[in-house]
C-alpha positions as CSV (number, residue, x, y, z in Angstrom):
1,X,165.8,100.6,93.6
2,X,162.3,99.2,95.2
3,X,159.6,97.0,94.3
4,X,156.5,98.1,94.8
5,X,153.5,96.0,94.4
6,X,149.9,97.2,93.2
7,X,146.3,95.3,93.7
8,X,144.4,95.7,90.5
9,X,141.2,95.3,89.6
10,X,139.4,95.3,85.9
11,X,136.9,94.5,83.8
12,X,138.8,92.4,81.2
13,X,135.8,92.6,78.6
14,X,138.4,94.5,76.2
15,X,141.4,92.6,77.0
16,X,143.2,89.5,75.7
17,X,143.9,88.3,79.0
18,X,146.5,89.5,81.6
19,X,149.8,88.6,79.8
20,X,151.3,90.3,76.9
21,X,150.9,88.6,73.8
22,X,151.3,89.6,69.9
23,X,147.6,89.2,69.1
24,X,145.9,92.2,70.9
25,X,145.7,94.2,74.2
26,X,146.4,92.9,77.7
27,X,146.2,94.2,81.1
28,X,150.1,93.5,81.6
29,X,150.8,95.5,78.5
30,X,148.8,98.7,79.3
31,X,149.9,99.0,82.7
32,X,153.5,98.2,81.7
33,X,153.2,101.4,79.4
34,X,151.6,103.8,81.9
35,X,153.7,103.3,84.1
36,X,156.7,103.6,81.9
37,X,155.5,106.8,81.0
38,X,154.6,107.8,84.9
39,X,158.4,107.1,86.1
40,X,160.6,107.2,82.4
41,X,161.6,103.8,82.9
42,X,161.3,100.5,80.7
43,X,158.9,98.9,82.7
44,X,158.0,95.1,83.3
45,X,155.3,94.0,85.8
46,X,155.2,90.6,86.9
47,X,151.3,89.7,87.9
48,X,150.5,86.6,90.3
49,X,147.4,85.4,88.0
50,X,147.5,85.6,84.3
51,X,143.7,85.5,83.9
52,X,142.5,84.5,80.8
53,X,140.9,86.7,77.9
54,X,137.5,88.5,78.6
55,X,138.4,87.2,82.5
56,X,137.8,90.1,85.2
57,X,139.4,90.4,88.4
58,X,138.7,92.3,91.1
59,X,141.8,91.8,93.0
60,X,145.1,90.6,90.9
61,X,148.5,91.2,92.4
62,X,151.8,92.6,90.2
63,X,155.2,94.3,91.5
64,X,157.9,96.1,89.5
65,X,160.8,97.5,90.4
66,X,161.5,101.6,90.0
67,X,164.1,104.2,91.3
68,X,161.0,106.7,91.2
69,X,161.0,109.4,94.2
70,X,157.1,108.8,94.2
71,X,156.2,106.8,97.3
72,X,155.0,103.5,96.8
73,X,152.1,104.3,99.0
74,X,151.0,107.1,96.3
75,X,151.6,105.4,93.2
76,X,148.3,104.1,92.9
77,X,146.4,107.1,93.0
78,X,149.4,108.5,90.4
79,X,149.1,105.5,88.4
80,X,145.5,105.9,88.3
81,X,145.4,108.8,86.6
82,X,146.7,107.6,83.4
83,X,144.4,104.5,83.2
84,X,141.5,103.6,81.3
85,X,138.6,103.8,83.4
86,X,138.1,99.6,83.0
87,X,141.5,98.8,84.8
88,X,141.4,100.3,88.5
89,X,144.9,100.3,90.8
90,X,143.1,99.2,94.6
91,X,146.4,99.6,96.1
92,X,150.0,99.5,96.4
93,X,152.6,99.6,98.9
94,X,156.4,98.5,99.0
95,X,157.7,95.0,99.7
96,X,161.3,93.4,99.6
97,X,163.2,93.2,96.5
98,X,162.7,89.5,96.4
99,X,158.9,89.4,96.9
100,X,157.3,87.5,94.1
101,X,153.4,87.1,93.8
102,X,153.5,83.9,91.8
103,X,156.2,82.3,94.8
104,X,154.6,82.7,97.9
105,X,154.3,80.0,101.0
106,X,150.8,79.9,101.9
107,X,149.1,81.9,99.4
108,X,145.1,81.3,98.6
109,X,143.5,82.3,96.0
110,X,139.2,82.9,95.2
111,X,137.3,82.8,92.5
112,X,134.1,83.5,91.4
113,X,131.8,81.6,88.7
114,X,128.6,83.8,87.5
115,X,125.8,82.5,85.8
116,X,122.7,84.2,85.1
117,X,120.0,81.5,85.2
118,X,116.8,82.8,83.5
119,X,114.2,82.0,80.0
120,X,116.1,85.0,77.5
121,X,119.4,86.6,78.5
122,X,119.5,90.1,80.5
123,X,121.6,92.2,78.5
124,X,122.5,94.1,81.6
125,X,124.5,90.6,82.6
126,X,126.0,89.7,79.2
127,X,129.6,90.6,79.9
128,X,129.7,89.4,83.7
129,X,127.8,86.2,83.9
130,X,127.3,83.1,81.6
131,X,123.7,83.0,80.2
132,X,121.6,79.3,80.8
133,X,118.2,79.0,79.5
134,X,117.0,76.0,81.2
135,X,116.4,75.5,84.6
136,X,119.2,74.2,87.0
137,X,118.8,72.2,90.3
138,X,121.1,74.4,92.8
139,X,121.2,71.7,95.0
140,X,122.5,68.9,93.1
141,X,125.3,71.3,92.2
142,X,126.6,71.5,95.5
143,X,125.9,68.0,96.5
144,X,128.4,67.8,93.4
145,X,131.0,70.3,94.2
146,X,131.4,68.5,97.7
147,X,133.8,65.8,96.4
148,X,136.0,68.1,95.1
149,X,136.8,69.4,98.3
150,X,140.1,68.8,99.8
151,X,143.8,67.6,97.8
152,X,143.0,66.1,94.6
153,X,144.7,65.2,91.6
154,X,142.6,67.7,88.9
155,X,143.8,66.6,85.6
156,X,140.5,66.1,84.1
157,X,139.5,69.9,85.3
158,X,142.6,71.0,83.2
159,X,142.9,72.2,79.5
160,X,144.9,69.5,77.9
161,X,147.3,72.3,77.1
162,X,149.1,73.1,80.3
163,X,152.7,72.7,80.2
164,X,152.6,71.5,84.3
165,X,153.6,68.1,85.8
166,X,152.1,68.2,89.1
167,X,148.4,68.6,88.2
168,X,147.7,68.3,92.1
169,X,146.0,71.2,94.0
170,X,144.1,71.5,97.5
171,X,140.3,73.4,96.9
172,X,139.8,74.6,100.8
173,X,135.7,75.2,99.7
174,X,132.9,75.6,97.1
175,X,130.1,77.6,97.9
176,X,126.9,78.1,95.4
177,X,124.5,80.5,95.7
178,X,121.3,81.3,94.1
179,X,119.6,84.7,94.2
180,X,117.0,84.5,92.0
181,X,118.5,84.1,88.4
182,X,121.6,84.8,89.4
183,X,123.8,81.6,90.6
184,X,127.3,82.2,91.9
185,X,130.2,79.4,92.4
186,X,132.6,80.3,94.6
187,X,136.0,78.4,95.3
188,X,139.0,79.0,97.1
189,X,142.2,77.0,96.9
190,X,145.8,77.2,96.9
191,X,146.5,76.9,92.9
192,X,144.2,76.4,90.1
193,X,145.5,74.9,87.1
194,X,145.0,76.4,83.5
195,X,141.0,76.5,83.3
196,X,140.4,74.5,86.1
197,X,137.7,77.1,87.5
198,X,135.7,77.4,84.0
199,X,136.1,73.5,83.7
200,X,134.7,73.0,86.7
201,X,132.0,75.3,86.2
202,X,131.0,73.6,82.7
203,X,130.3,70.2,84.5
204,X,128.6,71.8,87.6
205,X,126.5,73.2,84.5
206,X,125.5,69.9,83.4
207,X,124.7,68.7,86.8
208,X,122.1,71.3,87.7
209,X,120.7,70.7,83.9
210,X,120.8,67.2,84.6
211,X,122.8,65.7,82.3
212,X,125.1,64.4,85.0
213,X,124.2,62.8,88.5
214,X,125.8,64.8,91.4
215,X,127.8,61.7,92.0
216,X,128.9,61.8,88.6
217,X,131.2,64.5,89.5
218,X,133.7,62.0,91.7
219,X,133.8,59.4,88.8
220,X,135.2,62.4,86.8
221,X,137.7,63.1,89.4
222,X,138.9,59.8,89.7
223,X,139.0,59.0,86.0
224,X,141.8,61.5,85.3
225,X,141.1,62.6,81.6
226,X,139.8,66.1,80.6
227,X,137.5,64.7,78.2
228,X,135.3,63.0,81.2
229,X,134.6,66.1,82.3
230,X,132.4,69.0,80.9
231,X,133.1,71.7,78.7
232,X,134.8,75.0,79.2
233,X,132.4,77.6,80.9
234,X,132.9,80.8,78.9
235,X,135.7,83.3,80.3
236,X,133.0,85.9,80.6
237,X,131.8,84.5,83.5
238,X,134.7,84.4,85.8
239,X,136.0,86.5,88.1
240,X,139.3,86.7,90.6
241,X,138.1,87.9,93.5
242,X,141.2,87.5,96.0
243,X,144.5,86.4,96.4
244,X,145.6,86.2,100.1
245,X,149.3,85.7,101.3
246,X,148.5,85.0,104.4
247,X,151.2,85.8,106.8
């Protein structure tokens, strides 16, 4: 027996999210069935992000366990061959039985927030980035994101639904860049909590509309209840870009 573990990248335009679930398609589900029918075993992957539906990714991180003679360096391009052409294996290799994505020391994960800024949608954009028709003030935004920097306590950037107790996590940075329409938030940290990214997002939103003062940001921070904060950026918008178990 080995674990091997794959780097996977889709477009999750079609899928209800990364975890299986009774109420449509997921990433976890279709991979889990490929590659039972690749090896002839009951497969179960266990992924390190379970991205939400109509969320992309263009680097998540799962491992299963197989007594297949194919070597885990080649299962990817084996693997690939069975799956639709919106889910994409990067990579895989072999790691120690015990290796679990979700329980690593020093693991850092980046995401990415797309909006496409512009008077009438671009329908070239409408699966990748969230549309905004009225003008946003770039700059504001980041003098916004700056207080979130560092270890914070990021209840009121959390849906009200998460089943966690520690609701503290450490954001390492938050870039935002604008090239012409197109505005990109970009934040790396060691844990996110359930829509912490998209919540974010919605209230950086509001700043660069205006509706909220860059230092309004902070207050929200402080104030410790999700409905201080902004709404819920759509999933469409977001994409995992990395997860890094730094060594």
């Amino acid at each position: 027996m080995r674990r091997v573990r794959l780097f996977v990248a889709y477009d999750g335009t079609d899928y209800c999210g990364w975890q299986v679930q009774p109420n449509g398609i997921t990433v976890e589900e279709v991979l889990n069935r490929e590659l039972g029918r690749l090896t002839g075993e009951d497969i179960r992957v266990i992924g390190a992000s379970r991205t939400d539906s109509g969320v992309h990714a263009l680097m998540n991180v799962a491992v299963f366990d197989t007594e297949s003679s194919i070597p885990p360096e080649r299962m990817a391009y084996a693997l690939n061959q069975r799956m639709p052409e919106d889910i994409i294996i990067t990579r895989s290799d072999e790691v120690a039985l015990d290796w679990h994505p979700r329980y690593q020391d020093n693991v850092r994960k980046t995401y990415e927030y797309h909006i496409y800024n512009a008077p009438v949608p671009n329908p070239l954009k409408r699966k990748y980035s969230a549309f905004v028709s009225f003008p946003m003030d770039v700059g504001k935004m980041r003098e916004g994101a700056k207080c979130l920097v560092g270890e914070h306590d990021f209840v009121s950037f959390c849906n009200v639904r998460t089943n966690v107790t520690d609701t503290v996590r450490k954001v390492e940075s938050i870039g935002i860049t604008k090239n012409g329409g197109d505005i990109v938030i970009r934040i790396t940290g060691n844990g996110f909590l359930y829509n912490m990214v998209r919540i974010i997002a919605g209230t950086l939103i509001r700043v660069g509309r205006g509706f909220y003062g860059p230092g309004k940001v902070k207050e929200i921070l402080e104030e410790k209840k999700r409905t201080a904060a902004g709404v819920t950026a759509p999933a469409n918008g977001l994409v995992l870009v990395e997860i890094d178990y730094r060594r």
